[in-house]
C-alpha positions in Angstrom: -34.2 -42.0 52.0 -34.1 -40.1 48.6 -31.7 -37.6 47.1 -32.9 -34.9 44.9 -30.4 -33.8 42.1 -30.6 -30.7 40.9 -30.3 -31.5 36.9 -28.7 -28.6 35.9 -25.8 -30.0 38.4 -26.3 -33.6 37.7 -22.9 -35.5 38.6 -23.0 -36.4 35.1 -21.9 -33.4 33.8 -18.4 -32.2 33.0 -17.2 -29.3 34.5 -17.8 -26.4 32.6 -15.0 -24.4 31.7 -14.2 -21.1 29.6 -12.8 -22.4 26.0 -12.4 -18.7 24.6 -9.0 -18.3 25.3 -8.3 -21.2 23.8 -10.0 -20.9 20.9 -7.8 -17.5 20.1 -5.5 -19.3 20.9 -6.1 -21.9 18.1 -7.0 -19.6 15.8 -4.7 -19.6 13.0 -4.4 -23.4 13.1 -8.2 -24.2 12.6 -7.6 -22.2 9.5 -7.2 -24.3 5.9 -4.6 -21.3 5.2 -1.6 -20.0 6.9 -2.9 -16.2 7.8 0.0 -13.0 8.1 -0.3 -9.9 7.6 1.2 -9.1 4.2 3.2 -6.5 6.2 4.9 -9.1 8.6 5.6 -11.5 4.9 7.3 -8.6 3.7 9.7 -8.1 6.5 10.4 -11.5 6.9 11.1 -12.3 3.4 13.1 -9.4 2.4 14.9 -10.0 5.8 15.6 -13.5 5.2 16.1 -13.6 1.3 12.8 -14.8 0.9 13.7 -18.1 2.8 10.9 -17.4 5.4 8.6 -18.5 2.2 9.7 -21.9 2.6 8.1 -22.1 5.8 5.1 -20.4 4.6 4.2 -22.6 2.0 4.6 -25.6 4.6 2.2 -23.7 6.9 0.1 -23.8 4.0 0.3 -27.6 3.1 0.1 -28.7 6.7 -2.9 -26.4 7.3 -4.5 -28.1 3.9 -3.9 -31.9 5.0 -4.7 -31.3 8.9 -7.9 -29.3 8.0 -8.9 -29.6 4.6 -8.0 -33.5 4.3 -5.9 -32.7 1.5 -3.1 -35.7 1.3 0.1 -34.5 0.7 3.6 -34.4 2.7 3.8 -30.5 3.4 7.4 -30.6 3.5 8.1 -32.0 0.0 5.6 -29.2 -0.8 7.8 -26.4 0.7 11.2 -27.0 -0.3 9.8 -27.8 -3.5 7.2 -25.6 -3.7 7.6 -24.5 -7.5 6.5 -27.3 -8.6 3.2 -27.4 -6.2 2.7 -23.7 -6.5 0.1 -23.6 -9.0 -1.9 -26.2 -6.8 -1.9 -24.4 -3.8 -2.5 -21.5 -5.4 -5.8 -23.5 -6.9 -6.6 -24.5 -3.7 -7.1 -20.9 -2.6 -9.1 -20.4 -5.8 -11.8 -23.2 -4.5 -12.0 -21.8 -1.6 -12.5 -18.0 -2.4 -15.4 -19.4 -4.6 -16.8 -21.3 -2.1 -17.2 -19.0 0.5 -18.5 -16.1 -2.6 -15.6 -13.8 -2.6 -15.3 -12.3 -5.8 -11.4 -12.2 -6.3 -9.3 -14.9 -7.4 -6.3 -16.0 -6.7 -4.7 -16.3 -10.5 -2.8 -18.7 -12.4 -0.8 -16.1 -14.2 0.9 -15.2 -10.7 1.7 -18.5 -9.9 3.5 -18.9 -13.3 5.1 -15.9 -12.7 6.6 -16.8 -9.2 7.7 -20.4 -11.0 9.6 -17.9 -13.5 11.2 -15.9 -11.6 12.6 -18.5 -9.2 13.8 -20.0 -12.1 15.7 -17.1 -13.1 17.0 -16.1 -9.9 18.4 -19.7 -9.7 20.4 -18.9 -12.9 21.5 -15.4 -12.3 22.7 -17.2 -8.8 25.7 -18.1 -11.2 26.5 -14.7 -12.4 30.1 -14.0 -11.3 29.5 -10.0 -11.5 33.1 -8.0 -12.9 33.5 -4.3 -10.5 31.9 -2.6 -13.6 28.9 -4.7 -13.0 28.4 -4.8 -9.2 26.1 -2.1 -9.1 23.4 -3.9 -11.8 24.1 -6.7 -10.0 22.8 -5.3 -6.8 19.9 -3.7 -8.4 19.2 -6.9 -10.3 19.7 -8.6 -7.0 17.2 -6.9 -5.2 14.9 -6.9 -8.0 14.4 -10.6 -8.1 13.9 -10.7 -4.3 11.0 -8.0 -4.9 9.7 -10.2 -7.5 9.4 -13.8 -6.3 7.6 -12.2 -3.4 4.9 -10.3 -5.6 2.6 -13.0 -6.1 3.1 -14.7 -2.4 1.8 -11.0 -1.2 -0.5 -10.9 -3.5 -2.1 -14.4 -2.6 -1.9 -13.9 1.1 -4.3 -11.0 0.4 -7.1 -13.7 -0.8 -5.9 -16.3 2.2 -6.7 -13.5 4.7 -9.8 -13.0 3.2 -10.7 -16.6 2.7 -9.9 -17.0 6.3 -12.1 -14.4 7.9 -8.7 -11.7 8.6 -8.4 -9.5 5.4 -5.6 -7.7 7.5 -4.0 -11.0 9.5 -4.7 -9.4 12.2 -4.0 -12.9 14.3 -0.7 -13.3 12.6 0.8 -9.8 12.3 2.7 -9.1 15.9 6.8 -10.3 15.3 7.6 -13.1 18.0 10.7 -13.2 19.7 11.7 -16.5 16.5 11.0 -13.7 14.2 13.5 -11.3 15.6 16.1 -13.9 15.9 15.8 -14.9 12.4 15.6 -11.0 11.7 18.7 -10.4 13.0 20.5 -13.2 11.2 19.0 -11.8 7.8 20.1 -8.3 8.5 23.9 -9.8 9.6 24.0 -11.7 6.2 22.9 -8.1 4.1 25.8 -6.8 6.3 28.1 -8.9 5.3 26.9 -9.0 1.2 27.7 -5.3 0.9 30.8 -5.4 2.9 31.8 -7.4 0.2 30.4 -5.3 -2.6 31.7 -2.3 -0.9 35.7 -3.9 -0.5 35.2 -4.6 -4.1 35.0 -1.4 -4.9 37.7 0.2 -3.4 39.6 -3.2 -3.7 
């Protein structure tokens, strides 16, 4: 006796199955960038004195070796990250001309975040006097402004690179985010409590 098989249900073949949810999903990691909205970098920068950016160069480097077989050790690369800043930085530049987009991600920003790490870094020392507490604060502020100028500015050409000018996929704040949030916007609390006893004090 013979058995026909149907052979678009031949016991060969593997279950079908739906894969678009987790592609979504996967989105952001099939990426050779880290993608965020530029809105959601500021908040959690300026929230956490810009240490958030630590983590998002290491996105960056781990997205680079994991899907652009670029060797490097993406941790080094973060806490580090001046001195691999212009590299990454070049690595966005080859890939906005790859794909044709016109902008570029430039050199002279790169320089200017090394610089103005740099000088935060030494201004870290400054021991302000009560006459100077309120340049301090302004200066203060300032640099944190600064070193995150040409990280926004380059997320603008990752989004784009990556097919989300807006990081749409990255924008919503998780629960981590809130957390880490919070624990920025206890530390402010307690900088200008300081700044403010020091004034009356």
């Amino acid at each position: 006796m013979s058995t026909n098989y149907n052979n678009n249900e031949s016991v060969y073949n593997a279950p079908a199955a739906d894969l678009g949810d987790l592609e979504q999903h996967d989105l952001i990691d099939k990426n050779a960038f880290f993608v965020v909205s530029r809105t959601k970098l500021i908040i959690l920068s300026f929230c956490t004195l810009n240490l958030y950016l630590i983590y998002w160069f290491y996105r960056n480097w781990k997205l680079q070796k994991d899907n652009a077989d670029f060797d490097c050790t993406p941790i080094v690369r973060a806490i580090f990250n001046i001195f691999f800043t212009h590299s990454l930085f070049a690595q966005v530049n080859d890939a906005l001309q790859s794909k044709g987009i016109a902008c570029r991600a430039s050199g002279l920003m790169a320089t200017f975040y090394v610089i103005t790490i740099v000088v935060s870094a030494l201004t870290n020392r400054w021991e302000p006097s009560v006459d100077q507490l309120a340049l301090y604060v302004v200066f203060f502020l300032a640099t944190i402004a600064l070193i995150l100028l040409p990280i926004w500015y380059v997320q603008d050409r990752i989004n784009q690179v990556c097919d989300d000018p807006q990081g749409a996929q990255n924008a919503a704040l998780t629960l981590t985010n809130w957390i880490f949030i919070l624990l920025g916007l206890i530390y402010w609390g307690f900088v200008f409590m300081g700044i403010f006893i020091s004034f009356i004090g």
